[in-house]
C-alpha positions as CSV (number, residue, x, y, z in Angstrom):
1,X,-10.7,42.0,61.3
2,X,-12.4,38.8,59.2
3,X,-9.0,38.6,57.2
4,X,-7.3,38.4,60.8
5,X,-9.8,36.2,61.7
6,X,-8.9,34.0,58.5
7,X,-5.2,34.0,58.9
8,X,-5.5,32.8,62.8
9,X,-7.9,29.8,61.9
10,X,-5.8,28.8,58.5
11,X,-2.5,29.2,60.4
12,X,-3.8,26.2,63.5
13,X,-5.9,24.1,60.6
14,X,-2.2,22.5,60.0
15,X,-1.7,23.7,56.8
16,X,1.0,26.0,57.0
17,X,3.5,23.2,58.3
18,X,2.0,20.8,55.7
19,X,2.8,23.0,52.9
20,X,6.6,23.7,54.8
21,X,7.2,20.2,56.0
22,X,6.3,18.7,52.5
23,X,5.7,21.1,49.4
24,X,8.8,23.8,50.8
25,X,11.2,21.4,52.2
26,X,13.2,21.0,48.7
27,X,12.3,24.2,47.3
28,X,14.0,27.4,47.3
29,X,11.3,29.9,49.2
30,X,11.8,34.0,48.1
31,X,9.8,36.3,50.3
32,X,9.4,39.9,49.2
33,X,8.9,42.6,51.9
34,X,8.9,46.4,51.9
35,X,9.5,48.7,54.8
36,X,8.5,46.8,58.4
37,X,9.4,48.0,61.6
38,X,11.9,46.6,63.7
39,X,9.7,45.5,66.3
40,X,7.5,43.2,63.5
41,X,11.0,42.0,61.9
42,X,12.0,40.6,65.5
43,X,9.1,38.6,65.7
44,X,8.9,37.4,61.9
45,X,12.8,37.0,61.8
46,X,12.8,34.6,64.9
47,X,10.0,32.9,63.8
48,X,11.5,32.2,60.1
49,X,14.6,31.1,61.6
50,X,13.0,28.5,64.2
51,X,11.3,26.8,61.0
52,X,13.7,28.0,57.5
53,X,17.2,28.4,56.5
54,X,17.9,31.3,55.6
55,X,19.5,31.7,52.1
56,X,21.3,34.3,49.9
57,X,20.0,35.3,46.1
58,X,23.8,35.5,45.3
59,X,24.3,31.8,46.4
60,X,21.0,30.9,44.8
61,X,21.8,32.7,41.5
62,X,25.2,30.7,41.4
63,X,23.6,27.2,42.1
64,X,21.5,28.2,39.0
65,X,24.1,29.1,36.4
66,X,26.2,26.0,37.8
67,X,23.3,23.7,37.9
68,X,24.4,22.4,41.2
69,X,22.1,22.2,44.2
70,X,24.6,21.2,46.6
71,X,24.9,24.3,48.8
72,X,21.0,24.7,49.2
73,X,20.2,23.7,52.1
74,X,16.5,22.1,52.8
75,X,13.4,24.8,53.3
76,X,15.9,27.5,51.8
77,X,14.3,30.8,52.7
78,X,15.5,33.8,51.0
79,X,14.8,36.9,52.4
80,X,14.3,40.4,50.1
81,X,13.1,43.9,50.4
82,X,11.8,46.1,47.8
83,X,12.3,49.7,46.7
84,X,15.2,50.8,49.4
85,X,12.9,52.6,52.0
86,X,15.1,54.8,54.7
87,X,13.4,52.0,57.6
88,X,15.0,49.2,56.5
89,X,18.5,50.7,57.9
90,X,17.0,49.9,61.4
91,X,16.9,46.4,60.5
92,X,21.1,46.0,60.5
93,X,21.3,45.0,64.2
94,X,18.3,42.4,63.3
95,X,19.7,40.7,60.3
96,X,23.1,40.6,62.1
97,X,21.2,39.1,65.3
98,X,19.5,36.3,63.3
99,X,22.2,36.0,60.1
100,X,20.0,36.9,57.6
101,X,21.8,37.4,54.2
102,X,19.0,39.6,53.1
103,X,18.9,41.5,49.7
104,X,17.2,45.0,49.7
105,X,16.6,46.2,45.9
106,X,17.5,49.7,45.8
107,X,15.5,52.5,43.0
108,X,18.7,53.9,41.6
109,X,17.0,57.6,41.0
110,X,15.4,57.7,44.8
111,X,18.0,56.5,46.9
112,X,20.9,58.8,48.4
113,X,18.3,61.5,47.8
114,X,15.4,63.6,49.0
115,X,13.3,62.7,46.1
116,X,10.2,60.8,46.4
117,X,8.8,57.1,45.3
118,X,6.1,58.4,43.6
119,X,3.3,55.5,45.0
120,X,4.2,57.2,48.4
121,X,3.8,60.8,47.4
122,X,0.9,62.7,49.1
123,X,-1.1,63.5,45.6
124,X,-0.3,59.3,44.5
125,X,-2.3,58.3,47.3
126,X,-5.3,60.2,45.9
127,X,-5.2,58.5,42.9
128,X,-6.6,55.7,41.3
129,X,-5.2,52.6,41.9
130,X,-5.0,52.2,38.0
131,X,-2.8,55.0,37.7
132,X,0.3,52.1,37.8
133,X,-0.6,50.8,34.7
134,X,-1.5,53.6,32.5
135,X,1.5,54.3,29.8
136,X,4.3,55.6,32.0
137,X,4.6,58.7,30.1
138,X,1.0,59.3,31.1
139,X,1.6,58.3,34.4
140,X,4.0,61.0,35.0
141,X,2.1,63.8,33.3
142,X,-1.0,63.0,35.5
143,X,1.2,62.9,38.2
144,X,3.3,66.1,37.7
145,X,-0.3,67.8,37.2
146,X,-0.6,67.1,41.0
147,X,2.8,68.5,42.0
148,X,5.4,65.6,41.8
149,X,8.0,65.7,40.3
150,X,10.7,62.5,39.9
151,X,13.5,64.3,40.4
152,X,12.4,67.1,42.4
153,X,14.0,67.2,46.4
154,X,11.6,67.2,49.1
155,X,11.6,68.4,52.5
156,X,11.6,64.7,54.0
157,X,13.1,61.8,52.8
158,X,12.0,58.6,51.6
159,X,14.5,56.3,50.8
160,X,18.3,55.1,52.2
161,X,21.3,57.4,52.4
162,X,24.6,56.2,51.1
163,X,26.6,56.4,54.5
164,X,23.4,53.6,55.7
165,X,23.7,51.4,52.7
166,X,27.6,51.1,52.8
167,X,27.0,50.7,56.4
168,X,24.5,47.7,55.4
169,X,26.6,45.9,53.1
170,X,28.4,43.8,55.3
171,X,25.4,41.6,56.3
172,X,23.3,43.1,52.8
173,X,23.1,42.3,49.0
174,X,21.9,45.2,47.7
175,X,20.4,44.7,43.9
176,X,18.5,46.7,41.4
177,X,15.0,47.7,41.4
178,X,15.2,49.8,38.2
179,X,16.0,54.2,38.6
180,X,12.5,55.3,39.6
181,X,10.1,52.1,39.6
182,X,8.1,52.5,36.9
183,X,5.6,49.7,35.5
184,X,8.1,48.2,33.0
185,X,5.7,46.6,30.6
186,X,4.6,50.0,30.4
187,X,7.1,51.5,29.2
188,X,8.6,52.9,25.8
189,X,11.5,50.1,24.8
190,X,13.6,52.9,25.0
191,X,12.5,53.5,28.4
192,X,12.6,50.4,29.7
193,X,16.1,50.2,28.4
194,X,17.1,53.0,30.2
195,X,15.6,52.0,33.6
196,X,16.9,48.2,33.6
197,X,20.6,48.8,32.4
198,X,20.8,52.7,34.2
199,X,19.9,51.5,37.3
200,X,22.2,48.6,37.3
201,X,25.1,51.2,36.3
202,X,24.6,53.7,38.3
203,X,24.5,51.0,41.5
204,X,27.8,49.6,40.9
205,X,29.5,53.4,40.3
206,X,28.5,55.2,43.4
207,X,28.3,52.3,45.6
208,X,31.0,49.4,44.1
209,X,28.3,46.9,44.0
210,X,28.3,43.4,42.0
211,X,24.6,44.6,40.6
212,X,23.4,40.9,39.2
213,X,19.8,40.8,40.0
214,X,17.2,42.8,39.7
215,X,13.2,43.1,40.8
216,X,10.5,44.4,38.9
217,X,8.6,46.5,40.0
218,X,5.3,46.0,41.2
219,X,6.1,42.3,39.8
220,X,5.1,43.5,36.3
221,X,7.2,42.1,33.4
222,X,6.8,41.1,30.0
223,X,9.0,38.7,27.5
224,X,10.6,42.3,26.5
225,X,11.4,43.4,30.3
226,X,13.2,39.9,30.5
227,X,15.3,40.2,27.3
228,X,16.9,43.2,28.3
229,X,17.5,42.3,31.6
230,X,19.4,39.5,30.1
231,X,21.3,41.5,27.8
232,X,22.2,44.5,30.4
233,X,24.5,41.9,32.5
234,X,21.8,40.8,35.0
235,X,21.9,37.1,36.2
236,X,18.4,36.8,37.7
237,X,15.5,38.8,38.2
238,X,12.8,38.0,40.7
239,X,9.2,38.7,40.0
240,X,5.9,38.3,42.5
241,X,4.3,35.3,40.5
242,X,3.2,32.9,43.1
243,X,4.8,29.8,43.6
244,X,8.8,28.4,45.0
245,X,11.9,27.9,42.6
246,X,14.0,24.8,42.2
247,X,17.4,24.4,40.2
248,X,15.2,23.9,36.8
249,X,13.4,27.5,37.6
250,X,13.6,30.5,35.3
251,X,16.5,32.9,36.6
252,X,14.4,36.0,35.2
253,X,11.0,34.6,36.6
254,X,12.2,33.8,40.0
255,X,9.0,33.3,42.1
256,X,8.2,35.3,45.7
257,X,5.6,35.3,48.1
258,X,4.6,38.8,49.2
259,X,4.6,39.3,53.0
260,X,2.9,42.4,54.3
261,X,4.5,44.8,56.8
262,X,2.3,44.1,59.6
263,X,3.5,42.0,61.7
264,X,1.0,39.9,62.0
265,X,2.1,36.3,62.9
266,X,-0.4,34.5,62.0
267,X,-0.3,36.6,58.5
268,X,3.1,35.8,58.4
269,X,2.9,32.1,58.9
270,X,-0.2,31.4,56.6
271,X,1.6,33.5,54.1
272,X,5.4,32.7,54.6
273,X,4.4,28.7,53.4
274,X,2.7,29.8,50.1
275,X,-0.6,28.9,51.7
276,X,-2.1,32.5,51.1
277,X,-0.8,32.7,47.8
278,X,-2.2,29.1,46.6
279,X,-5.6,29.6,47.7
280,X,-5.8,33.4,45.9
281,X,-4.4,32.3,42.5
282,X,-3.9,28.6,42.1
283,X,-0.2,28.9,41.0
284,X,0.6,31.2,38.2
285,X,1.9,34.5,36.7
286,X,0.4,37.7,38.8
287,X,0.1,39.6,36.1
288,X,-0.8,39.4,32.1
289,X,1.7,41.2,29.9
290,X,3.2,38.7,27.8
């Protein structure tokens, strides 16, 4: 309820439209959600499109391998998802409604399956919130001790079918978010290797995409995770360091701003200008691996 409270009071203090009006207006903004309901996206959607434009990664990736600006418009606003979740298909009649030329990042291994993400499975929620940075071949012995399994089919689904994302990819851009979304700095280099240029392979055989981007997951990347994106094919990948991207921006340390699933306006507003974000880390990488 206080954080509520917060949001309500920093969202009429002004700031939110000082930080859109003057600090956004010739950036390019990238917000990252998850899995919000359709109800919460009308309300966010038709607020961001009463005070952004909306903008696609694909244009934005071009403008920065051209070095030409001319097609981003002012307050660009692009709009992603992370991880592929089976809700976001209930979105299509929204982004269609308010032209949104959203991308959805899709976990290669999970989707067109019963398999689970493994931060949603029952026995992941009981553990400790370290568990995501422990050596991933330690985080999948832990977690197989309590009964998951990353390839094992479950009784209820978790993430898209393929008849819903080709369904999607009219109005959608649908990217990589590596095979099973593992914490990449984590990882083995053979590992890693394996997740970045598998998942991008196995996206553009089953489902004839142009895979050029990819997310990390969590947001966690090091100076090896961007290498090898580079050198798998990727154009871009996007991150969750705080902050908005210009033309002279890293394409593999593309900036977001994490929105919650909530619904919240006021959360969405504060949070949505980079407000939220400033005043928690003061501009910067999110995480340490280097």
């Amino acid at each position: 309820m206080m954080t509520q409270f917060l949001y309500k009071i920093l969202r009429f203090s002004g700031l939110p439209i000082i930080f859109r009006e003057w600090i956004q207006r010739n950036k390019v903004t990238i917000l990252m959600l998850h899995d919000i309901d359709p109800e919460s996206a009308r309300k966010s959607f038709a607020y961001l499109k009463s005070r952004y434009n909306f903008y696609s990664l694909k244009a934005y990736s071009d403008a920065l391998r051209s070095g030409k600006g001319d097609t981003i418009p002012e307050k660009a606003l692009i709009v992603t998802f992370d991880d592929g979740h089976k809700g976001n298909f209930k979105l299509l009649p929204l982004l269609k409604q308010y032209n949104i030329p959203a991308t959805i990042f899709l976990c290669a291994g999970v989707v067109d399956t019963n398999r689970h993400y493994w931060f949603k499975h029952d026995y992941a929620q009981k553990l400790p919130n370290g568990i995501k940075h422990l050596k991933n071949s330690e985080r999948l012995s832990l977690l197989e001790k309590y009964g998951y399994s990353s390839v094992q089919e479950y009784p209820v689904r978790h993430a898209m079918r393929s008849n819903e994302i080709k369904a999607m990819q009219e109005v959608v851009d649908f990217q990589a978010h590596t095979v099973f979304h593992p914490c990449l700095p984590t990882c083995s280099e053979k590992e890693e290797i394996a997740e970045i240029r598998e998942s991008k392979h196995m996206l553009e055989e089953k489902f004839d995409l142009d895979v050029y981007a990819i997310a990390y997951p969590n947001g966690d990347y090091s100076d090896r995770t961007v290498e090898i994106s580079r050198s798998s094919g990727y154009q871009c990948g996007v991150t969750v360091d705080y902050g908005y991207n210009t033309l002279a921006s890293d394409p593999f340390r593309l900036k977001r701003l994490s929105i919650n699933d909530t619904g919240d306006l006021n959360e969405l507003i504060v949070k949505a200008s980079g407000l939220w974000g400033f005043l928690k880390t003061r501009n910067g990488k999110k995480n340490g691996y280097t």
